[in-house]
PyMOL commands that place a pseudoatom at each C-alpha (Angstrom):
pseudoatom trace, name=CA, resn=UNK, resi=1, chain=A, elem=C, hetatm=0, pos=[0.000, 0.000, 0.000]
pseudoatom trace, name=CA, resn=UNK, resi=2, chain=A, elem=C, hetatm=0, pos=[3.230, 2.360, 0.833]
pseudoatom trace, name=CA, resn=UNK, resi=3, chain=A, elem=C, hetatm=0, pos=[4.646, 1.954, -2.158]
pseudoatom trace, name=CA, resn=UNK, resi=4, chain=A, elem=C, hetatm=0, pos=[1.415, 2.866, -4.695]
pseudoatom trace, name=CA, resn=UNK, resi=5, chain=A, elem=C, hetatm=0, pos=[1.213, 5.934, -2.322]
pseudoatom trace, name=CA, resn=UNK, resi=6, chain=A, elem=C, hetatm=0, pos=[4.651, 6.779, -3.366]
pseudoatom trace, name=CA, resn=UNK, resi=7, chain=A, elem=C, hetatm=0, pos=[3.473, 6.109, -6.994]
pseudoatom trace, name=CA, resn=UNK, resi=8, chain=A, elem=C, hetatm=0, pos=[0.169, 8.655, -6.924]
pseudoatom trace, name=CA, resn=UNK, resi=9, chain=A, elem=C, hetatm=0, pos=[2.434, 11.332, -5.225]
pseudoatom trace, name=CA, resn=UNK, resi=10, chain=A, elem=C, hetatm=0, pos=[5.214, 10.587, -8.137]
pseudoatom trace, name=CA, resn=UNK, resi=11, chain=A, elem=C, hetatm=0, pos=[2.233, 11.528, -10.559]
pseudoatom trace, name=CA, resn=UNK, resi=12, chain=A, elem=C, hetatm=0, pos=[0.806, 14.531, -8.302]
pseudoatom trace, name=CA, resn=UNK, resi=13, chain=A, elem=C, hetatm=0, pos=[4.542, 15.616, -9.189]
pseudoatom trace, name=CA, resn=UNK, resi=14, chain=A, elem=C, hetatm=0, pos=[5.199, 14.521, -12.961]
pseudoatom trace, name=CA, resn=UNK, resi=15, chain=A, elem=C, hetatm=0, pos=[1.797, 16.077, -14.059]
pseudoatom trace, name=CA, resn=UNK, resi=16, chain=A, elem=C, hetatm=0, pos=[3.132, 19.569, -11.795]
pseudoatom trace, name=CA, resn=UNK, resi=17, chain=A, elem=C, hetatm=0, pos=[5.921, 19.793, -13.522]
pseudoatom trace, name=CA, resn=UNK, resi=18, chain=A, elem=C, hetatm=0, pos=[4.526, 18.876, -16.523]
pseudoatom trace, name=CA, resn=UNK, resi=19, chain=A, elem=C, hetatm=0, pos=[2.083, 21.776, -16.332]
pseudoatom trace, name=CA, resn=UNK, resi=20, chain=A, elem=C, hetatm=0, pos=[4.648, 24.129, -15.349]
pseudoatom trace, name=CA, resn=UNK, resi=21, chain=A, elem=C, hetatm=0, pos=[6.799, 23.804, -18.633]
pseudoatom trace, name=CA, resn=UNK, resi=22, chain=A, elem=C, hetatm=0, pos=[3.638, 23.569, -21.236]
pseudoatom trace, name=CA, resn=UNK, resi=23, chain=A, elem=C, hetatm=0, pos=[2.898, 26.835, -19.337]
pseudoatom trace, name=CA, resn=UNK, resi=24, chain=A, elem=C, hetatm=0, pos=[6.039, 28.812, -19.529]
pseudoatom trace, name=CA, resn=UNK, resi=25, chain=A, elem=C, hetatm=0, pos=[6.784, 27.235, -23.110]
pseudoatom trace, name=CA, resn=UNK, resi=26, chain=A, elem=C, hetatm=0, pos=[3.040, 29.135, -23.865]
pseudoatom trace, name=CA, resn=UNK, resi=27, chain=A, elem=C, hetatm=0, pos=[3.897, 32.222, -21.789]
pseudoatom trace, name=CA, resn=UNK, resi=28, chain=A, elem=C, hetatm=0, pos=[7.311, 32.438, -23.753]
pseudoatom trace, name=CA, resn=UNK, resi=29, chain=A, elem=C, hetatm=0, pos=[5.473, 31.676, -27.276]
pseudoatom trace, name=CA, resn=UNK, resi=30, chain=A, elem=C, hetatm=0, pos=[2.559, 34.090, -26.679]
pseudoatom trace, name=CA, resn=UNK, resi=31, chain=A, elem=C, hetatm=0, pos=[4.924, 36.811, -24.489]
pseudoatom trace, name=CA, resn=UNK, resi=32, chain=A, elem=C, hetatm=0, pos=[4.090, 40.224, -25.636]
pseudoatom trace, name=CA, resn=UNK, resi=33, chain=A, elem=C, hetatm=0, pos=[6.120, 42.881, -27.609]
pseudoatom trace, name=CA, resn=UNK, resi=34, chain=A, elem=C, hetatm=0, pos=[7.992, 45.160, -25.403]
pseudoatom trace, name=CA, resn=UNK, resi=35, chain=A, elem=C, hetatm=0, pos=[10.630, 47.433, -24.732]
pseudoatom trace, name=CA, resn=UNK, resi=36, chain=A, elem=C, hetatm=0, pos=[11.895, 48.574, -22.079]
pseudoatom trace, name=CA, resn=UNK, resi=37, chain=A, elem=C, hetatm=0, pos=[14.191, 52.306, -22.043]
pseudoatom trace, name=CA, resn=UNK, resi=38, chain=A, elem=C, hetatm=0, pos=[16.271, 52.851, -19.005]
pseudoatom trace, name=CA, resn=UNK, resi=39, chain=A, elem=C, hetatm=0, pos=[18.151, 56.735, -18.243]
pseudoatom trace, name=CA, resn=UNK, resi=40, chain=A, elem=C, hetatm=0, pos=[18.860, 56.437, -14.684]
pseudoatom trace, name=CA, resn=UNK, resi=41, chain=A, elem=C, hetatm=0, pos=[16.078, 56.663, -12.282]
pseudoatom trace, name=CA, resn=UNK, resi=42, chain=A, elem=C, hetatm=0, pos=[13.851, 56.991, -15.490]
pseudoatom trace, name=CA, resn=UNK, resi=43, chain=A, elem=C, hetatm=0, pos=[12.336, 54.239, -17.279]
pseudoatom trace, name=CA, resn=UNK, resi=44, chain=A, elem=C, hetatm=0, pos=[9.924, 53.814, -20.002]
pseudoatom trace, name=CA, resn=UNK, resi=45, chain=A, elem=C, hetatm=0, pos=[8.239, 50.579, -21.630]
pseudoatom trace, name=CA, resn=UNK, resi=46, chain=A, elem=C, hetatm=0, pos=[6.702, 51.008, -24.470]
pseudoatom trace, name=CA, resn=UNK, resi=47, chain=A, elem=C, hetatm=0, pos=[3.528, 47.887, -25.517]
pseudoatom trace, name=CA, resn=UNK, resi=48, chain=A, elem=C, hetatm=0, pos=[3.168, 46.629, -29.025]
pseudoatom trace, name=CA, resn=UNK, resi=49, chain=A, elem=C, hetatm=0, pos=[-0.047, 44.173, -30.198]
pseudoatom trace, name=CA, resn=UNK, resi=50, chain=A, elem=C, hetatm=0, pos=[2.467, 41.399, -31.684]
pseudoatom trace, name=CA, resn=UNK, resi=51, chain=A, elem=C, hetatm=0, pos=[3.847, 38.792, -30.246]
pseudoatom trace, name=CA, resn=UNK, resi=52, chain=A, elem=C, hetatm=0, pos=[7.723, 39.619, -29.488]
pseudoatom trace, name=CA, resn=UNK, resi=53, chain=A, elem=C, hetatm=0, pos=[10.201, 37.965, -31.800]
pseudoatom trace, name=CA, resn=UNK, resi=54, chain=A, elem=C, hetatm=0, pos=[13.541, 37.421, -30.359]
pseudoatom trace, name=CA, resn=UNK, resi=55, chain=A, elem=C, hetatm=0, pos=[15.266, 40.240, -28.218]
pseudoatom trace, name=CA, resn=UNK, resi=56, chain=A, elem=C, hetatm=0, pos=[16.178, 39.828, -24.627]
pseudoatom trace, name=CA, resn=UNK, resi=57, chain=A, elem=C, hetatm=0, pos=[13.110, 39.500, -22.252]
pseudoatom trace, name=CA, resn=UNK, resi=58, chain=A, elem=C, hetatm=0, pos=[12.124, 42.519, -20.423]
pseudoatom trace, name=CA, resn=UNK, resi=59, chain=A, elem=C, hetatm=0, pos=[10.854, 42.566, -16.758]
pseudoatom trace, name=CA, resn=UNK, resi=60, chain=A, elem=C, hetatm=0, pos=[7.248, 42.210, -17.890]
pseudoatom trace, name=CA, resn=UNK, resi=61, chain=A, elem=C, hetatm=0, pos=[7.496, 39.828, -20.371]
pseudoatom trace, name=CA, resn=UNK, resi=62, chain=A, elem=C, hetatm=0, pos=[9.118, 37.692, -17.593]
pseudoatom trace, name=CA, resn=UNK, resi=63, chain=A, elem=C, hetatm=0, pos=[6.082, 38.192, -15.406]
pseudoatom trace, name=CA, resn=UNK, resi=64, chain=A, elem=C, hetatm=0, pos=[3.777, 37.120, -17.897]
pseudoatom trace, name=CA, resn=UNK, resi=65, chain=A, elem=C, hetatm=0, pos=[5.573, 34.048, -18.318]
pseudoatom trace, name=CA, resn=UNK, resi=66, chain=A, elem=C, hetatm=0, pos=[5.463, 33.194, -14.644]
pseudoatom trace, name=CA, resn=UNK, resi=67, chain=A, elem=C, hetatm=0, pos=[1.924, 34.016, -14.698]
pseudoatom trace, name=CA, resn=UNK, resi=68, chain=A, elem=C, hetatm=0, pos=[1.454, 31.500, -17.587]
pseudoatom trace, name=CA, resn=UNK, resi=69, chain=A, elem=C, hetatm=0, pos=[3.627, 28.947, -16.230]
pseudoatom trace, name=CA, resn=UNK, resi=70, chain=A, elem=C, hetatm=0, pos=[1.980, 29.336, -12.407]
pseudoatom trace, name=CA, resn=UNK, resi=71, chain=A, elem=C, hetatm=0, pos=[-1.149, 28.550, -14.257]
pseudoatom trace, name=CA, resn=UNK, resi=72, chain=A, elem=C, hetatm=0, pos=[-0.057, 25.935, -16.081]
pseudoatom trace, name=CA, resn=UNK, resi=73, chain=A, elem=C, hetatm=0, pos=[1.141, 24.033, -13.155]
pseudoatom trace, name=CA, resn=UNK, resi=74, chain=A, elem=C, hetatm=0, pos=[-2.325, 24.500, -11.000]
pseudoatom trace, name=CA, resn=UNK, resi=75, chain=A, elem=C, hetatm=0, pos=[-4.069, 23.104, -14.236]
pseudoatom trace, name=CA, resn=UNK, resi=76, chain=A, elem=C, hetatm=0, pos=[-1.978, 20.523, -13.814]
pseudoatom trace, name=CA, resn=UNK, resi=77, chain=A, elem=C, hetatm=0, pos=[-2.008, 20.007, -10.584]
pseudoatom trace, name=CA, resn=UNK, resi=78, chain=A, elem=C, hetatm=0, pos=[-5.696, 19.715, -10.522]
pseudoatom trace, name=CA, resn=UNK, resi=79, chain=A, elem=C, hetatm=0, pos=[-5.581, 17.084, -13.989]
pseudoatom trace, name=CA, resn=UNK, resi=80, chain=A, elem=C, hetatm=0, pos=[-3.080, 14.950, -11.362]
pseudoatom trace, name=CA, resn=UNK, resi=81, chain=A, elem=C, hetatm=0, pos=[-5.713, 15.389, -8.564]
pseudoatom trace, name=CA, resn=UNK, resi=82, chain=A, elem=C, hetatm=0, pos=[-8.661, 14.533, -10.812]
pseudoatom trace, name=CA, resn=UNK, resi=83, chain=A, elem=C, hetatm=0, pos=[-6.990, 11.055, -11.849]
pseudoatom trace, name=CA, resn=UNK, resi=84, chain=A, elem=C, hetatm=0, pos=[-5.942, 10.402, -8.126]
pseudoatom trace, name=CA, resn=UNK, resi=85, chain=A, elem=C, hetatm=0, pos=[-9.205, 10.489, -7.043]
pseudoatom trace, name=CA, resn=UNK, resi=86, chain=A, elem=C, hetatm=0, pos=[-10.661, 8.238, -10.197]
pseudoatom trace, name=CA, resn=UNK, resi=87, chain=A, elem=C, hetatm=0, pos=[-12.952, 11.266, -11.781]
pseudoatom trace, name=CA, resn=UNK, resi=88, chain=A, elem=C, hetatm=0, pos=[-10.530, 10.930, -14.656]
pseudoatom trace, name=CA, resn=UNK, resi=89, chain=A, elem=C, hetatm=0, pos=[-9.372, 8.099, -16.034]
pseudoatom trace, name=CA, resn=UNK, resi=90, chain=A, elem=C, hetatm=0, pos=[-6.035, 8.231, -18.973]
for i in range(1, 90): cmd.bond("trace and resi %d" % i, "trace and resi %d" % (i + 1))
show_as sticks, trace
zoom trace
């Protein structure tokens, strides 16, 4: 009985981290155009409509992949709780 606990938890974690990356591989695909100008204690960011393509990532791009990926991972968290409990069967 231990050991098929050990196996469910193993899952809770796979399908986690699972979530996690498809969600910051979708925040990074789908992070928006920005740029960011710094003079000293001045700084301006500047929004486009496109998706960005290439360029380093600014300070809100990164948050909107965390965002993504945070979501991700509770969708997946909550697929890996769903199949636990036997509402879902794979």
């Amino acid at each position: 009985m231990a050991a098929r606990r050990g196996t469910k938890q193993n899952q809770l974690a796979a399908f986690l981290v699972v979530g996690v990356l498809i969600g910051a591989l979708a925040g990074f695909l789908t992070r928006p155009e920005t740029a960011e100008i710094r003079l000293g204690p001045i700084s301006v960011e500047v929004r486009g409509n496109n998706v960005a393509r290439g360029g380093e990532l600014t300070r809100s791009q990164f948050e909107h992949i965390a965002v993504v990926a945070l979501i991700g991972g509770i969708i997946g968290l909550g697929l890996g709780f769903m199949i636990r409990s036997g509402k879902l069967k794979i």
